[in-house]
PDB file of N, CA, C and O in Angstrom:
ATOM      1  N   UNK A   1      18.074   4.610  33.871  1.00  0.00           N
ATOM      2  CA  UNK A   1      19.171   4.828  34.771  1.00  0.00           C
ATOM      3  C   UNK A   1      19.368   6.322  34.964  1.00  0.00           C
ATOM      4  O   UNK A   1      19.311   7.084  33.999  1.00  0.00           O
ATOM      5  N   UNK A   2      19.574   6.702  36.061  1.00  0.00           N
ATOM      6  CA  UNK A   2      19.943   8.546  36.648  1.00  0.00           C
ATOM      7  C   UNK A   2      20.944   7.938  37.701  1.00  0.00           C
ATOM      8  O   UNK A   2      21.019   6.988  38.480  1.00  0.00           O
ATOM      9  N   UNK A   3      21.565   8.870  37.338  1.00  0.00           N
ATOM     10  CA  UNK A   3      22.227   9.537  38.859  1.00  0.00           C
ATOM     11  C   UNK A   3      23.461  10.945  38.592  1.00  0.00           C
ATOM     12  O   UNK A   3      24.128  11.207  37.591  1.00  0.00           O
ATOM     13  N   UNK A   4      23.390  11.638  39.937  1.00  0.00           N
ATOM     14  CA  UNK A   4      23.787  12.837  39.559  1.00  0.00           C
ATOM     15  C   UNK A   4      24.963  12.687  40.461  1.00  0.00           C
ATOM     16  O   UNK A   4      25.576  11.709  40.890  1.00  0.00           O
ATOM     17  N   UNK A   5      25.110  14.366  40.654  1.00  0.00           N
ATOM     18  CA  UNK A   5      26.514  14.465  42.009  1.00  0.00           C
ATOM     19  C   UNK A   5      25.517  15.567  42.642  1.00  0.00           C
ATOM     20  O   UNK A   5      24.646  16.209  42.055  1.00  0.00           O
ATOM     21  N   UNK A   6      25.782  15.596  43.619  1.00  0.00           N
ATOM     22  CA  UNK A   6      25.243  16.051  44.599  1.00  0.00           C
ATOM     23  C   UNK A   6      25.897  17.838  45.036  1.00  0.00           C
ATOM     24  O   UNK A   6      26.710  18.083  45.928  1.00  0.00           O
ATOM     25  N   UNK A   7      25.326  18.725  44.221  1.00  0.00           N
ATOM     26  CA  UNK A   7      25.412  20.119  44.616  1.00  0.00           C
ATOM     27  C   UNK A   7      26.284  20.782  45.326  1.00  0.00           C
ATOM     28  O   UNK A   7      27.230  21.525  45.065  1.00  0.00           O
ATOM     29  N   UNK A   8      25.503  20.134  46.835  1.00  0.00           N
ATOM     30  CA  UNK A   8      25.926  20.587  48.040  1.00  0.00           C
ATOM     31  C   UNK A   8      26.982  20.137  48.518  1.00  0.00           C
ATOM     32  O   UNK A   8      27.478  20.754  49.460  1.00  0.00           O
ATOM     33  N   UNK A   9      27.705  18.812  47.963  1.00  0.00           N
ATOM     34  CA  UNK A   9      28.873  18.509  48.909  1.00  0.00           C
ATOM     35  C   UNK A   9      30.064  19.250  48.303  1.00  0.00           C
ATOM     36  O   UNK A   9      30.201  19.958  47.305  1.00  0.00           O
ATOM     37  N   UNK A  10      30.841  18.842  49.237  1.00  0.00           N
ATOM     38  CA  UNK A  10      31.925  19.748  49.170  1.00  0.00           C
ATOM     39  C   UNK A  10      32.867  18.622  48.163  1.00  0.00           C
ATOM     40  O   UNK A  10      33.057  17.430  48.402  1.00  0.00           O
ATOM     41  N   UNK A  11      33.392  19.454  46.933  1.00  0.00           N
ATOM     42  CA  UNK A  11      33.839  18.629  45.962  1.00  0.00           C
ATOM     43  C   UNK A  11      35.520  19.355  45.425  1.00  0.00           C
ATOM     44  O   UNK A  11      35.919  19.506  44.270  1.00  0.00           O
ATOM     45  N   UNK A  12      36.142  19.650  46.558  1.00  0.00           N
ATOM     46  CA  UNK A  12      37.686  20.184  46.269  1.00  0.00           C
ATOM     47  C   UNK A  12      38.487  19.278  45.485  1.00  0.00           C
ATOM     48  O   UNK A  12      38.998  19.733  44.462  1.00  0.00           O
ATOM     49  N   UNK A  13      38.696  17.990  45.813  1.00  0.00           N
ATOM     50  CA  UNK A  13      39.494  17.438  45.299  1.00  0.00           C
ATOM     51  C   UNK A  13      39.137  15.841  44.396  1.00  0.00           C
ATOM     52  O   UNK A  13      39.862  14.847  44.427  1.00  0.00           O
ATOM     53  N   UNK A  14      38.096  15.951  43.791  1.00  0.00           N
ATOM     54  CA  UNK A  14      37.228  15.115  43.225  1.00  0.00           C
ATOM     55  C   UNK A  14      36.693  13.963  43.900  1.00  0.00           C
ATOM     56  O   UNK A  14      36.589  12.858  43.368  1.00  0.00           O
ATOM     57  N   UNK A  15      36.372  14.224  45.021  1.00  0.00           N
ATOM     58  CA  UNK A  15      35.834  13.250  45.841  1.00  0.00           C
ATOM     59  C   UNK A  15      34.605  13.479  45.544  1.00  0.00           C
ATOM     60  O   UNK A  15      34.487  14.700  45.434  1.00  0.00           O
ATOM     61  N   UNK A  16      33.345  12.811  45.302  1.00  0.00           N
ATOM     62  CA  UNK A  16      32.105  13.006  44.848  1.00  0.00           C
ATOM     63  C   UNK A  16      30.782  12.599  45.726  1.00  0.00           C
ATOM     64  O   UNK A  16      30.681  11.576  46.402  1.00  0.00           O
ATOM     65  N   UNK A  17      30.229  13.169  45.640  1.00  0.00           N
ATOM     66  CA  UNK A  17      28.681  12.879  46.801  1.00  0.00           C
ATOM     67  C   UNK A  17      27.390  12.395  44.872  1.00  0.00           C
ATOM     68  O   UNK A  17      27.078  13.199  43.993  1.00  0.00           O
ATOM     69  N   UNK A  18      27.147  11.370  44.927  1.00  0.00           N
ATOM     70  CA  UNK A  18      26.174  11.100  43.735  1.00  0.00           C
ATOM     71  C   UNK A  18      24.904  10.744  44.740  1.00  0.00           C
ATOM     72  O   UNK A  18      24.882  10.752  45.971  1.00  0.00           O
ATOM     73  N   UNK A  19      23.936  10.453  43.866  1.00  0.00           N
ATOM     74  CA  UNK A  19      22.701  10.071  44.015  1.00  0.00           C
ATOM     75  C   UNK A  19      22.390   9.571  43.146  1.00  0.00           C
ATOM     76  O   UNK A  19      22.463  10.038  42.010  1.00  0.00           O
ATOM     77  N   UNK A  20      21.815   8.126  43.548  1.00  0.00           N
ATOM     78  CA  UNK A  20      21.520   7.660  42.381  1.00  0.00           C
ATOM     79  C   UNK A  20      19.763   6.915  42.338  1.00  0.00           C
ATOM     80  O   UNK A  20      19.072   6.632  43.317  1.00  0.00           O
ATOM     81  N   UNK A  21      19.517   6.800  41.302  1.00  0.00           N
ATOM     82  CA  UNK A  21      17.895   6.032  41.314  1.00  0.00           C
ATOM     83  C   UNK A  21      17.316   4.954  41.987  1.00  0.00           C
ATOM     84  O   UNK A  21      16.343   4.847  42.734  1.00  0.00           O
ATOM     85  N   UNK A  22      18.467   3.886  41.372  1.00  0.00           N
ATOM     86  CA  UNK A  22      18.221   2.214  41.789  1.00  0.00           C
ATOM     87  C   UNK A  22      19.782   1.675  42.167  1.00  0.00           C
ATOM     88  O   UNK A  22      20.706   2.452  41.928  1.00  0.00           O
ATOM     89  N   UNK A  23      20.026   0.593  42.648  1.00  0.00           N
ATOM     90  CA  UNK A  23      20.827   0.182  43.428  1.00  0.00           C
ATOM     91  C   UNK A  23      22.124  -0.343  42.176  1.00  0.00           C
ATOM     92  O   UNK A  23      23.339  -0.468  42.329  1.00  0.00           O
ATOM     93  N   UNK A  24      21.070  -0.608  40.690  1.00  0.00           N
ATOM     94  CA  UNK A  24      21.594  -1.516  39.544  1.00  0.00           C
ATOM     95  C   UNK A  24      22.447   0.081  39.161  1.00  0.00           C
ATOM     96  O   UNK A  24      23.314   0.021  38.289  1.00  0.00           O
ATOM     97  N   UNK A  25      22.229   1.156  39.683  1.00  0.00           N
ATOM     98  CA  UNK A  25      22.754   2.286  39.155  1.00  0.00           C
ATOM     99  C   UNK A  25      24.143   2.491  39.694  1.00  0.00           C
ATOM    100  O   UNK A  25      24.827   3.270  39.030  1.00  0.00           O
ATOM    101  N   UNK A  26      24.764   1.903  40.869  1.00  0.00           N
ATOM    102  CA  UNK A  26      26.117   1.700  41.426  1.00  0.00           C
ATOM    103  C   UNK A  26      27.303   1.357  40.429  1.00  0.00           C
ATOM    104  O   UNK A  26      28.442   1.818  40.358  1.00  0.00           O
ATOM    105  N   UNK A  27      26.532   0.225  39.555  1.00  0.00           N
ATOM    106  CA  UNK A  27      27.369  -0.460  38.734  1.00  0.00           C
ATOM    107  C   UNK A  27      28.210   0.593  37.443  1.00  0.00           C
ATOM    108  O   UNK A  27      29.381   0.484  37.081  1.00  0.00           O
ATOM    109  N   UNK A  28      26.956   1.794  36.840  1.00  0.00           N
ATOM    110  CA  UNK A  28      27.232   2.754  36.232  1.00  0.00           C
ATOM    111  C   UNK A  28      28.131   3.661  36.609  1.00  0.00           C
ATOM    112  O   UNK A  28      28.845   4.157  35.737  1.00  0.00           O
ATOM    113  N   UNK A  29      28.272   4.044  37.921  1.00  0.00           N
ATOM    114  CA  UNK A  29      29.344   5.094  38.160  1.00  0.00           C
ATOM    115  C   UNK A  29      30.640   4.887  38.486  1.00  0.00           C
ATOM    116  O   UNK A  29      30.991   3.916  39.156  1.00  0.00           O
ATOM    117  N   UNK A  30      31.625   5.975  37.941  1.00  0.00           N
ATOM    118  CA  UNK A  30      32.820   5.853  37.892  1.00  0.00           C
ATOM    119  C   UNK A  30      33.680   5.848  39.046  1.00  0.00           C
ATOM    120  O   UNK A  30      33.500   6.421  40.121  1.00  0.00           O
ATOM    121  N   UNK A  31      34.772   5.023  38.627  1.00  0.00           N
ATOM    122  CA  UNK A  31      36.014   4.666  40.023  1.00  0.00           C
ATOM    123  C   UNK A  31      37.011   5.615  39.957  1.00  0.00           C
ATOM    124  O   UNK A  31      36.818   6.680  39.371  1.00  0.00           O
ATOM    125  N   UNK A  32      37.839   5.404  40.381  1.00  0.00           N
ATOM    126  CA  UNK A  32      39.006   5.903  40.332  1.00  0.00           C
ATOM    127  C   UNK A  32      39.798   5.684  39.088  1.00  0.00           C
ATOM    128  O   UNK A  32      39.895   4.497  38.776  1.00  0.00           O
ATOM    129  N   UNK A  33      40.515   6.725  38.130  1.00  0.00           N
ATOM    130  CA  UNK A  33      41.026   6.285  36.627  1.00  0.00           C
ATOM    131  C   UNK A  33      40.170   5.400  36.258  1.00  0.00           C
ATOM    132  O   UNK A  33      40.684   4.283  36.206  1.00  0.00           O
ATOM    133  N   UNK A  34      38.507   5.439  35.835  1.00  0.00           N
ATOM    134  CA  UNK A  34      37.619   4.601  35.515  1.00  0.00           C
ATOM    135  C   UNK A  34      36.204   5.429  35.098  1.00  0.00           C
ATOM    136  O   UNK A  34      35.329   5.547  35.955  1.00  0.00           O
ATOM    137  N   UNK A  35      36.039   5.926  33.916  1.00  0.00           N
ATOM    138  CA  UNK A  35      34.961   6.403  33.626  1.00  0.00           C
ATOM    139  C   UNK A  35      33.446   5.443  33.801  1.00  0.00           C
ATOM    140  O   UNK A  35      33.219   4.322  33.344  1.00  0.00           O
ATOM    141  N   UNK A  36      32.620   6.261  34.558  1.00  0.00           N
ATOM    142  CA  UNK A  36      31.375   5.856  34.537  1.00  0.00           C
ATOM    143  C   UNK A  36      30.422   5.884  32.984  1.00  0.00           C
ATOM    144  O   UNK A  36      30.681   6.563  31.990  1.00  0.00           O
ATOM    145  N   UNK A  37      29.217   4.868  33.184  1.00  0.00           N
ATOM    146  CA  UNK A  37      28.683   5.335  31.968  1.00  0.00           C
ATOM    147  C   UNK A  37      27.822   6.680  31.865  1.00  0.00           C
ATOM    148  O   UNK A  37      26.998   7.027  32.711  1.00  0.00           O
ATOM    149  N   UNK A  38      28.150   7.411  30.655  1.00  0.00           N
ATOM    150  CA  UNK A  38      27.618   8.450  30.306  1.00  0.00           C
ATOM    151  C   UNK A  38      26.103   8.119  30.252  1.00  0.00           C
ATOM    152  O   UNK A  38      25.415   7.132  29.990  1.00  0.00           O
ATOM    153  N   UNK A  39      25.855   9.763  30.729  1.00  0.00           N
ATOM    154  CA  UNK A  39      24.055   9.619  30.493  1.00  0.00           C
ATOM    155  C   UNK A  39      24.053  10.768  29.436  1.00  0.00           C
ATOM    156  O   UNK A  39      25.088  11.120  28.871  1.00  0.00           O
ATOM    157  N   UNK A  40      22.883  11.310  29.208  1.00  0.00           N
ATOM    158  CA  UNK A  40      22.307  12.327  27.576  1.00  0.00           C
ATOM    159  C   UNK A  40      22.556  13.262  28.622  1.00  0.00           C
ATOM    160  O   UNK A  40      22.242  13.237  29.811  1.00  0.00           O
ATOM    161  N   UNK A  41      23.324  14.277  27.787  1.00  0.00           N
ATOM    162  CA  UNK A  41      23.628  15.916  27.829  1.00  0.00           C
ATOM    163  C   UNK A  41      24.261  15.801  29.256  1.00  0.00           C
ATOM    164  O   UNK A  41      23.758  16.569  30.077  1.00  0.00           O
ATOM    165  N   UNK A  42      25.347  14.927  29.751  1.00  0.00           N
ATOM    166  CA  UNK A  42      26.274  15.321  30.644  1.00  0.00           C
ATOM    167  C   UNK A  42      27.617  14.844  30.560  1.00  0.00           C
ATOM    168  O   UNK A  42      27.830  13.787  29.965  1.00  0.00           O
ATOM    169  N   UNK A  43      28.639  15.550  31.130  1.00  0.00           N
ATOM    170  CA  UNK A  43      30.016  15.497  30.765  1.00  0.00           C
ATOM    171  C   UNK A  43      30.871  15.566  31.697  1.00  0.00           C
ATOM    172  O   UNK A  43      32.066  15.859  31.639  1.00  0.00           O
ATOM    173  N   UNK A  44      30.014  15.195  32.851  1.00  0.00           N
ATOM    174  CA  UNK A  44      31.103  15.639  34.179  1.00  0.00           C
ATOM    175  C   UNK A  44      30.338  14.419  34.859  1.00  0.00           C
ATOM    176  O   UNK A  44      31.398  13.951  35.275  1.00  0.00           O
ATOM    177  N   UNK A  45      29.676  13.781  35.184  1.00  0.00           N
ATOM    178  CA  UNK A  45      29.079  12.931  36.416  1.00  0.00           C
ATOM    179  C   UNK A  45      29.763  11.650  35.859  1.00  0.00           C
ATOM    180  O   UNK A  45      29.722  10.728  36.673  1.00  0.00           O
ATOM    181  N   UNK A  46      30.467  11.308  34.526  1.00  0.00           N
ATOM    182  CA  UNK A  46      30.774  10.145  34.710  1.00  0.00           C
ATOM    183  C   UNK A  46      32.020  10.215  34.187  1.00  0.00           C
ATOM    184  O   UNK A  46      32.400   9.381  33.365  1.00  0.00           O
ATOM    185  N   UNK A  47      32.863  11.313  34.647  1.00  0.00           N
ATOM    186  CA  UNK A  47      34.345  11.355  34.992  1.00  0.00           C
ATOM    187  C   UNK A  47      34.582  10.670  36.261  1.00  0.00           C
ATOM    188  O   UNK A  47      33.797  10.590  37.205  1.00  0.00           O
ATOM    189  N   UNK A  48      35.842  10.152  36.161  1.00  0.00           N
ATOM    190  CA  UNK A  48      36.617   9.601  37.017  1.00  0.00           C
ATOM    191  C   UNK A  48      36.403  10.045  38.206  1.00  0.00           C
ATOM    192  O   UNK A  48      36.003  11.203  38.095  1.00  0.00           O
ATOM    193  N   UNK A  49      36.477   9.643  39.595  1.00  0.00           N
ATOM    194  CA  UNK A  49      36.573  10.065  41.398  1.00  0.00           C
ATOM    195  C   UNK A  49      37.147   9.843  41.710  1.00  0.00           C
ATOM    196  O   UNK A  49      37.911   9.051  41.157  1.00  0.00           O
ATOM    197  N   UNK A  50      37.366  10.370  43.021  1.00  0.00           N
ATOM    198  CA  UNK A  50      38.737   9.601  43.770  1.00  0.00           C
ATOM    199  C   UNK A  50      38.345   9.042  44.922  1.00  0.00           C
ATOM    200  O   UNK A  50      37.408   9.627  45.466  1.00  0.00           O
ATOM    201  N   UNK A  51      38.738   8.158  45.428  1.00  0.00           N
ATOM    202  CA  UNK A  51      38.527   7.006  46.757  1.00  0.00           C
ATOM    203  C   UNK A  51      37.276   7.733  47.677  1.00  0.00           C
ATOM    204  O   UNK A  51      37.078   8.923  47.431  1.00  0.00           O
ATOM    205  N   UNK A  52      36.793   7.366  48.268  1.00  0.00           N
ATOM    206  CA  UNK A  52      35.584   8.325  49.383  1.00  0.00           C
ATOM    207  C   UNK A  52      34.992   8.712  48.636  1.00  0.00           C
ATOM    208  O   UNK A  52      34.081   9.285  49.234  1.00  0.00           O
ATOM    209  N   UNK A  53      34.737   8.897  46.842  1.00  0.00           N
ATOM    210  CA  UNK A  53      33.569   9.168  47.097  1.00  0.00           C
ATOM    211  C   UNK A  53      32.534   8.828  47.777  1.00  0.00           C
ATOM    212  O   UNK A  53      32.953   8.434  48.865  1.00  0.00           O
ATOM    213  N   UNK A  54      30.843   8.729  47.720  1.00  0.00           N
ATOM    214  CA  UNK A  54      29.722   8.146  48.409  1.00  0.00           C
ATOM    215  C   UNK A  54      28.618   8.118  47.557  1.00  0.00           C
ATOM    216  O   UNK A  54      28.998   8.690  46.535  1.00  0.00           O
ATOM    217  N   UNK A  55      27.510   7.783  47.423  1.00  0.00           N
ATOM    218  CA  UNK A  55      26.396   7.590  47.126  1.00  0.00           C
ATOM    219  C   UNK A  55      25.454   7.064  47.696  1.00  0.00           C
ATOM    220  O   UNK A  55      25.550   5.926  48.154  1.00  0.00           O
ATOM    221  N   UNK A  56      24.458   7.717  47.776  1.00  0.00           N
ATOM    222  CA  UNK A  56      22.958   7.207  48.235  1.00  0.00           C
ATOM    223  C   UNK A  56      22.203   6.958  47.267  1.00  0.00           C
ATOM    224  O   UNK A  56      22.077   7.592  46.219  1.00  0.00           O
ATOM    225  N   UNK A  57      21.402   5.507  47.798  1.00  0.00           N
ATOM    226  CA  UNK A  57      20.538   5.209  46.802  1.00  0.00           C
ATOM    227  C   UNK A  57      19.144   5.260  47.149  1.00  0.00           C
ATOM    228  O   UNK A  57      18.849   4.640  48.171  1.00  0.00           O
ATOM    229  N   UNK A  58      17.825   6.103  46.286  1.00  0.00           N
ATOM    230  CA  UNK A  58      16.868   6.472  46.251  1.00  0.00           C
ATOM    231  C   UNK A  58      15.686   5.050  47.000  1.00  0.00           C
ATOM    232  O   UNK A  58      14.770   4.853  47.799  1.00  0.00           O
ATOM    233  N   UNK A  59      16.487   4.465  46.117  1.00  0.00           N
ATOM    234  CA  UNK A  59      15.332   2.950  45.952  1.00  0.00           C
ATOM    235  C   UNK A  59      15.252   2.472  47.733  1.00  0.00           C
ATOM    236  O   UNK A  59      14.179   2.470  48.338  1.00  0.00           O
ATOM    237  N   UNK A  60      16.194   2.200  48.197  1.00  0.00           N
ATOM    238  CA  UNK A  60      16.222   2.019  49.775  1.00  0.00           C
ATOM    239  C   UNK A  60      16.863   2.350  50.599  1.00  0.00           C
ATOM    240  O   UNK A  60      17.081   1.708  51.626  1.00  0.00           O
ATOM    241  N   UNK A  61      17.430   3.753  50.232  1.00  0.00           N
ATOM    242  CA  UNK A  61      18.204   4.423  51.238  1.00  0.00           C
ATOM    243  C   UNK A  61      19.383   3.819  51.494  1.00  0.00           C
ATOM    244  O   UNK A  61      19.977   4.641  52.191  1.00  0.00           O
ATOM    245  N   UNK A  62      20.059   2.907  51.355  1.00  0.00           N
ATOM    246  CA  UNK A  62      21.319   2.634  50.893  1.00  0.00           C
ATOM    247  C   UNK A  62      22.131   3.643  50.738  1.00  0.00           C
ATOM    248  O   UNK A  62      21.816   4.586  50.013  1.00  0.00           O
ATOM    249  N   UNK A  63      23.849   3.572  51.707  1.00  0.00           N
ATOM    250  CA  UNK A  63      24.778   4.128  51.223  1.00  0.00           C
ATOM    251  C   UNK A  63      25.846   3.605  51.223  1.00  0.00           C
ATOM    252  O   UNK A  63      26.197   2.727  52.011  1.00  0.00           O
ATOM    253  N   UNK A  64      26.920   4.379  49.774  1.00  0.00           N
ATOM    254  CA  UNK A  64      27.774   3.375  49.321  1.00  0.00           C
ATOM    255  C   UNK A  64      29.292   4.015  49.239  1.00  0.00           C
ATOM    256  O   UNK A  64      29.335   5.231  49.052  1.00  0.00           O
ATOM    257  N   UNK A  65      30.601   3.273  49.368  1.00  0.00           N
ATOM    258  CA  UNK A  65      31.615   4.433  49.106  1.00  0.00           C
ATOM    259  C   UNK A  65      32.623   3.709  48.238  1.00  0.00           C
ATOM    260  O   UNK A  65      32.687   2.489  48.095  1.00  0.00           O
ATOM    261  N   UNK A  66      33.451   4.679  47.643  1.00  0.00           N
ATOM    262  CA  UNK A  66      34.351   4.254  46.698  1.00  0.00           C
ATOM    263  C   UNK A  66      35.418   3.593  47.235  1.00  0.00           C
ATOM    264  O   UNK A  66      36.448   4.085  46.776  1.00  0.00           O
ATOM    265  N   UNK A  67      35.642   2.707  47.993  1.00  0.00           N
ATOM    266  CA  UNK A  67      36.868   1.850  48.795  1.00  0.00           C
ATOM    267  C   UNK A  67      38.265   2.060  47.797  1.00  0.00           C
ATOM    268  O   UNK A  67      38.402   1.632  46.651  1.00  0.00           O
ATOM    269  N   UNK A  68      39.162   2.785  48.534  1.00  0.00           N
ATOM    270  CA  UNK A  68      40.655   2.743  47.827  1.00  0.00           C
ATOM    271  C   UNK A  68      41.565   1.339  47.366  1.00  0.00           C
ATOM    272  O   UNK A  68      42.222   1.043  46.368  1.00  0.00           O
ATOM    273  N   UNK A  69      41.216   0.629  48.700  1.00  0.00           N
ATOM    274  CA  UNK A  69      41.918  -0.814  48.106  1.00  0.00           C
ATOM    275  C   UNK A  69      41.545  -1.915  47.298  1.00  0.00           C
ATOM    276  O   UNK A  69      42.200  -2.951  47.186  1.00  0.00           O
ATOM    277  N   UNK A  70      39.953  -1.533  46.468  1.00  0.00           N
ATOM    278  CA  UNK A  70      39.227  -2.438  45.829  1.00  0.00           C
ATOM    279  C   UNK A  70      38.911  -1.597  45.008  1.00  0.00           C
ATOM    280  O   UNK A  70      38.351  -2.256  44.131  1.00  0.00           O
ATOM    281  N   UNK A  71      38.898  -0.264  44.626  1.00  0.00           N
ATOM    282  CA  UNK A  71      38.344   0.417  43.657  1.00  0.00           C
ATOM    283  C   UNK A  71      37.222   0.186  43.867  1.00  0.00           C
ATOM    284  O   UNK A  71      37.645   1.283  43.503  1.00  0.00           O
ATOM    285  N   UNK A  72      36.346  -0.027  44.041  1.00  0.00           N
ATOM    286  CA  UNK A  72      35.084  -0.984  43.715  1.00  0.00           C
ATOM    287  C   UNK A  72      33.822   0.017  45.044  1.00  0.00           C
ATOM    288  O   UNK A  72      34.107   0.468  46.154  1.00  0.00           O
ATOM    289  N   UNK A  73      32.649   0.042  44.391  1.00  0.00           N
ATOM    290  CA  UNK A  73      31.876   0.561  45.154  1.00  0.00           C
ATOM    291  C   UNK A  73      31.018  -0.430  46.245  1.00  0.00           C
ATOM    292  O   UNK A  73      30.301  -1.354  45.860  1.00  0.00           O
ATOM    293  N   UNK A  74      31.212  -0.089  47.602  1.00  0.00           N
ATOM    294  CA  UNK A  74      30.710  -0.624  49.050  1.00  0.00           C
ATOM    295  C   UNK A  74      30.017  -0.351  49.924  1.00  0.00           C
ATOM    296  O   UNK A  74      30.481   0.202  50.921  1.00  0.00           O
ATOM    297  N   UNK A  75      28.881  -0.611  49.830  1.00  0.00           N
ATOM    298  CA  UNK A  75      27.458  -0.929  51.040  1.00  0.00           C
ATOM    299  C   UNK A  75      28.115  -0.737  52.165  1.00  0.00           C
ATOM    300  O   UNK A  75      28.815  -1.500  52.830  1.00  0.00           O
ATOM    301  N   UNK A  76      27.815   0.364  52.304  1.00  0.00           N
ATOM    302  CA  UNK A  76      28.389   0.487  54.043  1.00  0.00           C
ATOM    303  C   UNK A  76      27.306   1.030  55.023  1.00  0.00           C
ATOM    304  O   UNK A  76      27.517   1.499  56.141  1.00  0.00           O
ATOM    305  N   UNK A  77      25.814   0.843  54.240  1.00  0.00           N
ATOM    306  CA  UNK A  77      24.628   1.121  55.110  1.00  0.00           C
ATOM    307  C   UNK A  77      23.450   0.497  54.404  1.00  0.00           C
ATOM    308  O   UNK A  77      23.132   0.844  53.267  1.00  0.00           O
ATOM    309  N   UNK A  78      22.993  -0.160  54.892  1.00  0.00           N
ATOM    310  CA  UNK A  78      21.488  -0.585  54.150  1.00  0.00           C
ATOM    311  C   UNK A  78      20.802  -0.126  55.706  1.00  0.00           C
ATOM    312  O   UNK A  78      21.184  -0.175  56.875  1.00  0.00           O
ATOM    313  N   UNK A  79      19.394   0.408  54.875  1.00  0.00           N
ATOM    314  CA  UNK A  79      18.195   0.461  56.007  1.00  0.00           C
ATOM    315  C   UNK A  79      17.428  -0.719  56.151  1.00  0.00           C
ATOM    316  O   UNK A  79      17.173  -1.519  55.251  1.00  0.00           O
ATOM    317  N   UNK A  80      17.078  -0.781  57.325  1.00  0.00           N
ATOM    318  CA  UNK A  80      16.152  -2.388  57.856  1.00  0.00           C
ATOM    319  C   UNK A  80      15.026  -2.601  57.111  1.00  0.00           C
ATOM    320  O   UNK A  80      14.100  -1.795  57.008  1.00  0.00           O
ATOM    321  N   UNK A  81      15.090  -3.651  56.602  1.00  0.00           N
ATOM    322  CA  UNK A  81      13.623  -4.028  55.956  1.00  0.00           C
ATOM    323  C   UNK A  81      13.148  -4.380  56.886  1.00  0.00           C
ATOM    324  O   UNK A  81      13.674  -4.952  57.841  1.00  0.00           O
ATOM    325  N   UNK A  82      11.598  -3.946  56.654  1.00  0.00           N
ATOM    326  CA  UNK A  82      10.204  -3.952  57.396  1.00  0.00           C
ATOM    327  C   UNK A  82       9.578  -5.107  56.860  1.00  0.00           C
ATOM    328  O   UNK A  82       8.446  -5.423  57.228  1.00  0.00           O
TER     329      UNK A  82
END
């Protein structure tokens, strides 16, 4: 399992841009007042987010966001299988 936060986005108010490996890797990251699971030698990627975060997933380009009224992370893009 990997997944990171993403550098480049703009991260003012803990809204988070991750990336993650595989799709089973959604389940690992953290919600809102909801720690994600920790990975080796990090201390910040699976602190708590707040609503909007997003994530893309490696495996099929999949993207996902932190929905406020479900807590819960949501497919709001799959790419077309061929």
């Amino acid at each position: 399992m990997a997944y990171w936060i993403d550098p480049n986005a703009n991260n003012k108010s803990n809204c988070r841009s991750y990336v993650c490996d595989y799709r089973t890797d959604i389940d690992k990251l953290p919600r809102f007042q909801i720690e994600g699971e920790k990975q080796d030698n990090d201390s910040v990627v699976s602190q708590p987010c707040l609503w909007g975060s997003d994530c893309m997933v490696l495996e099929d380009s999949s993207v996902w966001i932190l929905g406020k009224n479900t807590n819960e992370w949501k497919e709001i893009y799959e790419v077309a299988k061929w």
